[in-house]
N, C-alpha and C positions, 0 to 999 in steps of 0.2 A: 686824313681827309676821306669824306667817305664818298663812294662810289652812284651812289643812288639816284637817279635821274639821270645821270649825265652818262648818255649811249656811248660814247670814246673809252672813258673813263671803264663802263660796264665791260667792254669787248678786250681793253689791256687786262681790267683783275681774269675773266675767263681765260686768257691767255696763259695764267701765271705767272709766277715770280720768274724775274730775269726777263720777258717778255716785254720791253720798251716799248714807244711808241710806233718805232717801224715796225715793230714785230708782225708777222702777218700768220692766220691760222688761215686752215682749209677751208672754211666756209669763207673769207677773201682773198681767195688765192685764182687767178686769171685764169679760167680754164678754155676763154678763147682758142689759145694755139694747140689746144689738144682735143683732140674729138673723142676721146676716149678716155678723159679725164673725170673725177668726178664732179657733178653737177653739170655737165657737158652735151651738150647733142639734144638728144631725146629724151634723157632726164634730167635735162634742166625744165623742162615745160611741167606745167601741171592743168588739170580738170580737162575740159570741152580741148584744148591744144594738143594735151599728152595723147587721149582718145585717137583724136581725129586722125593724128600721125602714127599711132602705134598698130588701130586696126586698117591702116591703110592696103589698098588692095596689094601692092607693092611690097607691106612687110609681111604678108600671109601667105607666101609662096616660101614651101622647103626648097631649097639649091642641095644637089646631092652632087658629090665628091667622090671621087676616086683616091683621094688623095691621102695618104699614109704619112704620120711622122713619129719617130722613136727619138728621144731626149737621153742620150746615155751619158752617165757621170764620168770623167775621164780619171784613167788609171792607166801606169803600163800596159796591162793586159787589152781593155779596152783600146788605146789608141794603135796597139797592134792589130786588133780585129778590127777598127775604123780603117787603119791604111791599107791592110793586105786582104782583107773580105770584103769589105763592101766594096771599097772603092776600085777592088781589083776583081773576083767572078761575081761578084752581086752585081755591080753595077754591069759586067757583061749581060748576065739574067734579065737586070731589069734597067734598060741605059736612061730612066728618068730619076735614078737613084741621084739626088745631091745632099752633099755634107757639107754644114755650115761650122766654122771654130768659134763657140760663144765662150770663151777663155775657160771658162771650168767644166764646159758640158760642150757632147758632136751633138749638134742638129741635124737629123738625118730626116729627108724628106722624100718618095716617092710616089709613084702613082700603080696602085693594087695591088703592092705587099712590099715587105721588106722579111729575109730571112736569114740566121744565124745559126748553123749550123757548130753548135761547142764540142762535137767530137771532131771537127777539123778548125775548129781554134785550140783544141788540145795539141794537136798535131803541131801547129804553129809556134806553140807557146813552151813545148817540151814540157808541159806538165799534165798533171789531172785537170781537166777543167769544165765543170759541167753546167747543164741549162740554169743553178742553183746559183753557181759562181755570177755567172752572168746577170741574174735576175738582180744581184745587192746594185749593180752599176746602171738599172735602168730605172732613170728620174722622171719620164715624162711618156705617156706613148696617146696618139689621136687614132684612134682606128679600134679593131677587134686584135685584144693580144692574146695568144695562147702558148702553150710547148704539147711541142707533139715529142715521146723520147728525149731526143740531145737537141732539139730545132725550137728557137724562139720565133713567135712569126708575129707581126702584125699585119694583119689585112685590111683591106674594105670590104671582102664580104661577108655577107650575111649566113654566119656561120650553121649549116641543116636546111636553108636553105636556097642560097645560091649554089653548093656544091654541099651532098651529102658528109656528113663528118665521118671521120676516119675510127676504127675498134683502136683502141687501146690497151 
């Protein structure tokens, strides 16, 4: 039987095979309960709507952030420098330091830097363990990331010119 005029009929063969009648693809898929879903929000709208809402005075303002986050992959090593540095003298340093446990990765979030110092996660760890070690464990970072020596940092500032950069 062939598919031709008949929109039901069109939208299961696009589906593919195995793809029954309930089947439902992305382009019918409720994206009501999610605002951040695709076809969602603001792009679900198009022409004069999309415009109106998009160059709205309200979406034309930057929001600036203080706000630091580092995504590290969890290992031994790592989740002894999540328990005993950060959460122990970083978060001394900086008490808006919070870690989140997202089952395979620390979400780590602060407000104008987070720092890791690998010659005292060497210490900790009784081995060699350098900014190099640490860099294969980090999966995600929002801010300014650099290594200064043995010190992983991500910042919010504006690095040359909120504070002069340091000789290397």
């Amino acid at each position: 039987m062939s598919s031709h005029g008949n929109p039901s009929a069109m939208r299961a063969a696009a589906r593919g095979p195995g793809a029954g009648a309930g089947a439902l693809s992305i382009k019918d898929a409720d994206t009501s309960a999610n605002k951040n879903a695709y076809n969602a929000g603001i792009m679900k709208k198009t022409g004069a709507e999309f415009a109106k809402e998009f160059f709205d005075e309200k979406n034309q303002v930057v929001h600036e952030s203080n706000t630091v986050v580092l995504v590290l992959m969890k290992s031994d090593e790592i989740d002894a420098i999540v328990e005993e540095m950060i959460l122990g003298p970083g978060k001394q340093a900086n008490p808006s330091i919070t870690v989140e446990d997202r089952t395979g990765f620390w979400w780590i979030k602060a407000d104008g830097r987070i720092d890791v110092d690998t010659e005292a996660a060497s210490e900790l760890l009784g081995k060699t363990y350098s900014v190099y070690d640490f860099l294969v464990n980090v999966s995600s970072t929002i801010g300014r990331a650099y290594t200064y020596g043995s010190t992983f940092t991500i910042t919010s500032e504006l690095m040359g010119l909120d504070r002069k950069l340091a000789d290397v």
